[in-house]
C-alpha positions in Angstrom: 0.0 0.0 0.0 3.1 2.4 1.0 4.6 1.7 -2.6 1.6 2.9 -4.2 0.8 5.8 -2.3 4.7 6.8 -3.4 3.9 6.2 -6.9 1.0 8.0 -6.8 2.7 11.0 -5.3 5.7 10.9 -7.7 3.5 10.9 -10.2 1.9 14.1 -9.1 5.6 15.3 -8.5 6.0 14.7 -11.9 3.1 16.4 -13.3 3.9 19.8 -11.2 7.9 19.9 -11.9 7.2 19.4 -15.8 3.9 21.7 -16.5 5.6 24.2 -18.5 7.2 21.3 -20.8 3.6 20.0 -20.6 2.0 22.8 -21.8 4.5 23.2 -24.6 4.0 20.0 -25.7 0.4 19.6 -26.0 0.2 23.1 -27.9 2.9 21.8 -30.6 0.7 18.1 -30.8 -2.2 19.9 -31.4 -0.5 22.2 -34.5 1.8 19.2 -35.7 -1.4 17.1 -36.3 -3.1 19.0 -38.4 0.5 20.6 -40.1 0.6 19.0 -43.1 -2.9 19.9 -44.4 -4.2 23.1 -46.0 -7.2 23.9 -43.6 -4.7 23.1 -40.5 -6.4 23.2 -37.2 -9.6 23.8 -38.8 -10.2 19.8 -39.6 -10.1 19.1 -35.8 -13.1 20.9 -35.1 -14.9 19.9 -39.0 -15.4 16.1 -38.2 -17.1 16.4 -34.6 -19.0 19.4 -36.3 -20.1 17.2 -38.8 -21.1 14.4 -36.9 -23.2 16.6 -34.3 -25.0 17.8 -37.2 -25.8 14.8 -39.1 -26.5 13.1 -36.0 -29.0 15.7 -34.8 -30.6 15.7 -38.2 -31.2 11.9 -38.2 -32.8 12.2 -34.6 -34.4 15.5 -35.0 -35.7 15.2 -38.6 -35.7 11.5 -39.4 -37.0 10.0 -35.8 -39.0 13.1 -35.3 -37.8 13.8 -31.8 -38.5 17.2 -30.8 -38.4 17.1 -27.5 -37.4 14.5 -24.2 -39.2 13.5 -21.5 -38.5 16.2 -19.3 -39.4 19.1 -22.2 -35.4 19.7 -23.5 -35.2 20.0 -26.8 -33.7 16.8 -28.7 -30.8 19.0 -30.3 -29.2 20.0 -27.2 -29.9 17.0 -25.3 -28.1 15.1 -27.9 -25.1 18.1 -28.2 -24.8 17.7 -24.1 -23.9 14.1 -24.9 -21.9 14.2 -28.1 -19.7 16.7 -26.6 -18.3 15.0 -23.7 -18.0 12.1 -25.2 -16.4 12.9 -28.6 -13.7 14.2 -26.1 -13.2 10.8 -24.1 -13.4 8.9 -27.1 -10.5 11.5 -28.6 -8.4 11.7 -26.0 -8.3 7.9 -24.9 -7.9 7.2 -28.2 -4.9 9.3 -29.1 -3.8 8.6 -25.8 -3.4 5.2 -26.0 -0.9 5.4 -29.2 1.0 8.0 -27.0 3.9 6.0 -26.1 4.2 4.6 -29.6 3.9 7.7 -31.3 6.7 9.6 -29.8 8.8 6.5 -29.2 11.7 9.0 -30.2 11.2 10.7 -26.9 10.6 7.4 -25.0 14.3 6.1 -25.6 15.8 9.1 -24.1 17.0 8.4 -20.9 16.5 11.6 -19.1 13.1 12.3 -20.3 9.6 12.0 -18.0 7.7 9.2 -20.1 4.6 9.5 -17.7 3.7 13.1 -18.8 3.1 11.5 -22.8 -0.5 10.3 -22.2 -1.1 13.9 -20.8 -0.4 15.6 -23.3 -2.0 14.0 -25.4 -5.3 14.3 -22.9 -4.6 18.2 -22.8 -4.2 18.0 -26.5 -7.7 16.9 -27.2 -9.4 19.0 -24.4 -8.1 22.1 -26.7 -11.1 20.9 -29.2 -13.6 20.4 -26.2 -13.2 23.6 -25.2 -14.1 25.3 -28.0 -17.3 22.7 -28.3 -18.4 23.9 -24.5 -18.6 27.2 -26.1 -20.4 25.6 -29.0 -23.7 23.8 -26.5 -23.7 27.3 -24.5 -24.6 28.8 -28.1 -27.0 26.3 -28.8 -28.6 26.7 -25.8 -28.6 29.8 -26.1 -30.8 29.6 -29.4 -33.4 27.1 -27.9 -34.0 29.9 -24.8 -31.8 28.3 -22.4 -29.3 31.0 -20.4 -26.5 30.3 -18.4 -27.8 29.7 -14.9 -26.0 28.9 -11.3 -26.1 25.2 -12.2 -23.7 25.7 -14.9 -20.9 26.3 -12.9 -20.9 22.4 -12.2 -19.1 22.3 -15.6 -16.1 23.5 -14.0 -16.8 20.1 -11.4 -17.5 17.3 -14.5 -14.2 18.7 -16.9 -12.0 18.5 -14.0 -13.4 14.9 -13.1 -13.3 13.3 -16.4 -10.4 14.7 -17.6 -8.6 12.6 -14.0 -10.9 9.6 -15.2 -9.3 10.2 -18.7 -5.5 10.3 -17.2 -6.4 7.2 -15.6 -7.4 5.1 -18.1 -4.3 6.8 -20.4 -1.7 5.5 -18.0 -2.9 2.2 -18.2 -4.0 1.5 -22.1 -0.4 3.1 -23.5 1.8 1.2 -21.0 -0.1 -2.3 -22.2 -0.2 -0.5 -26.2 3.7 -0.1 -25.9 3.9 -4.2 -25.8 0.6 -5.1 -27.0 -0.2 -3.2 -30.4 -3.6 -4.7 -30.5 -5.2 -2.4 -27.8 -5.5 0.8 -30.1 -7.5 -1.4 -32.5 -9.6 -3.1 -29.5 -10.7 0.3 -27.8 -11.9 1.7 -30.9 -14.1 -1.5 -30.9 -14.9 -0.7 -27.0 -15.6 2.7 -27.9 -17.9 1.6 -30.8 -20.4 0.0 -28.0 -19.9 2.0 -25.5 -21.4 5.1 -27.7 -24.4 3.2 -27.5 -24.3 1.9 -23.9 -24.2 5.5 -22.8 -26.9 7.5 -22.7 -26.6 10.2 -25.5 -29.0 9.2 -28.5 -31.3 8.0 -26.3 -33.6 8.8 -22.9 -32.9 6.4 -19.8 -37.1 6.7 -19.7 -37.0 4.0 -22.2 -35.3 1.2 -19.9 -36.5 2.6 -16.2 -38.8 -0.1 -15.4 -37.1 -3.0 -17.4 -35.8 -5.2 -14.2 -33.7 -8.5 -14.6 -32.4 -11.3 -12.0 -32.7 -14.6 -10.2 -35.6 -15.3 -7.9 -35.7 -12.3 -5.7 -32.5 -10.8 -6.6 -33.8 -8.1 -8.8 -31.6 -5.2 -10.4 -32.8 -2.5 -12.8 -31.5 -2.4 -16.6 -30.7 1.4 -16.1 -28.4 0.9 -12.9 -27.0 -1.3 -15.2 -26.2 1.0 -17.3 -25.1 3.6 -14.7 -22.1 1.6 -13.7 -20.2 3.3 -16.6 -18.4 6.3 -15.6 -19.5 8.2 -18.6 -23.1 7.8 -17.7 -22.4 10.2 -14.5 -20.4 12.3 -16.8 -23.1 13.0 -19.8 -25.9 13.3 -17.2 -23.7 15.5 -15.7 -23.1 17.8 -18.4 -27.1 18.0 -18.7 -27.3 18.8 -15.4 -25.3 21.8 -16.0 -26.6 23.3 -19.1 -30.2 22.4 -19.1 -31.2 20.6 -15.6 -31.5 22.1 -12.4 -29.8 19.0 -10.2 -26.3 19.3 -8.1 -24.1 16.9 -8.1 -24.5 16.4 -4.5 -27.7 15.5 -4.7 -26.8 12.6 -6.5 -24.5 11.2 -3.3 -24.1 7.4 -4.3 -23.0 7.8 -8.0 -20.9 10.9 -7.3 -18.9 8.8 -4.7 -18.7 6.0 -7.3 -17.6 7.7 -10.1 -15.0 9.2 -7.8 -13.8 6.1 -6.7 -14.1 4.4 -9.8 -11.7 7.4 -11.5 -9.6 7.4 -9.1 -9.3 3.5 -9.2 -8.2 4.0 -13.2 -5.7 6.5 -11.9 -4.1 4.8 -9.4 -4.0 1.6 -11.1 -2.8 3.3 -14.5 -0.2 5.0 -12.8 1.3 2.0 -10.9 1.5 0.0 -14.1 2.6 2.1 -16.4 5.8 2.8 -13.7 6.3 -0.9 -13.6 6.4 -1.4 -17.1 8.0 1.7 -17.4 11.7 0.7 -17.4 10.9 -2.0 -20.2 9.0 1.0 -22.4 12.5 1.2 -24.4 13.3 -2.5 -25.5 10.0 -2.6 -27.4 9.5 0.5 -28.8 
């Protein structure tokens, strides 16, 4: 227990000693990506765009949903998801490759191999951003100011961009000796779009129960026990709801101990495997 609490706090060390390289590096990943083509920076922002829009089309348009349960508009019900998760999906995705793709860096002796999967999570929160601005427009358009609940954004970010780090730590260390995990979490993420609540109202699975004998447990807790769920309902909350996050006690301390689960556990792998990183990149 000692030897992780030490890890844990060296890795912290670590993130505070190298924050300006850190911030350096995550602003030249996000230009070098997009370098070599003639709209730049631009085509980080056109593919989500896209997506949001053909998305809220086929839902708004197609399946005639003008409205949830609870009277929000479909649009921004659906943008409140997307956004979050396009991040996640981004940023563990990049994230994962981390170690591979600056292997370069990785072989130097001297340099902090731990703060890789950061930057690239920093990298992709640069495109979030601009998408927060993006839902308080459109909620802007369907009537909805800002109001105190919206300061809970500054409560979710913060929380899944630790779940994110987490879950960084642990798929690049196993992706530096198992190439096959990029390819198997864009499978994961594949489902998980659909097992989380973003194109689609938890109304239609609240009273679906399943078990053995008296051992019931509802389909939606189900569901719930991803992280993400706390995360988009979160984001909800906070531009269109009128709920704390304290008032949801039980999956607030879950997610919390869940994330911080993923962070402890990614950060004590990835500085075992850490001094074999070089022999098979």
């Amino acid at each position: 227990m000692r030897t992780k609490i030490k890890i844990f706090i060296d890795f912290l060390m670590t993130i505070i000693q190298s924050r300006k390289m850190i911030g350096s590096m995550v602003v030249n990943d996000f230009r070098v990506k997009y370098a070599s083509s003639a709209l730049g920076i631009i085509w980080a922002f056109i593919q989500p765009t896209v997506q949001i829009l053909v998305l809220i089309f086929v839902f708004t348009v197609g399946f005639r949903s003008g409205a949830t349960d609870s009277g929000v508009p479909f649009a921004l019900f659906l943008i409140c998801g997307l956004v979050p998760w396009n991040f996640f999906a981004d940023a563990v995705t990049n994230g994962s490759n981390s170690l591979v793709e600056y292997s370069y860096l990785v072989k130097k002796v001297v340099f902090r191999t731990s703060i890789l999967p950061i930057v690239k999570s920093l990298s992709s929160l640069i495109v979030h951003s601009v998408f927060i601005i993006l839902i308080f427009i459109v909620a802007l358009c369907f009537g909805y100011l800002p109001t105190i609940y919206t300061i809970q954004i500054l409560y979710y970010l913060p929380c899944l961009l630790l779940y994110i780090i987490g879950i960084n730590w642990l798929t690049s260390a196993l992706a530096a000796f198992f190439r096959d995990i990029s390819q198997l979490i864009n499978v994961i993420m594949q489902l998980f779009v659909w097992l989380t609540p973003i194109m689609w109202q938890t109304s239609m699975i609240k009273d679906i129960y399943f078990g053995i004998g008296s051992f019931k447990i509802s389909l939606l807790t189900v569901f719930k026990i991803n992280p993400m769920y706390y995360i988009v309902d979160g984001y909800r909350d906070a531009f269109t709801g009128s709920t704390w996050f304290w008032e949801k006690p039980f999956w607030t301390l879950y997610f919390l101990a869940a994330s911080s689960i993923f962070f402890v556990m990614g950060a004590t792998i990835f500085h075992n495997l850490r001094p074999h990183f070089s022999d098979v990149l």
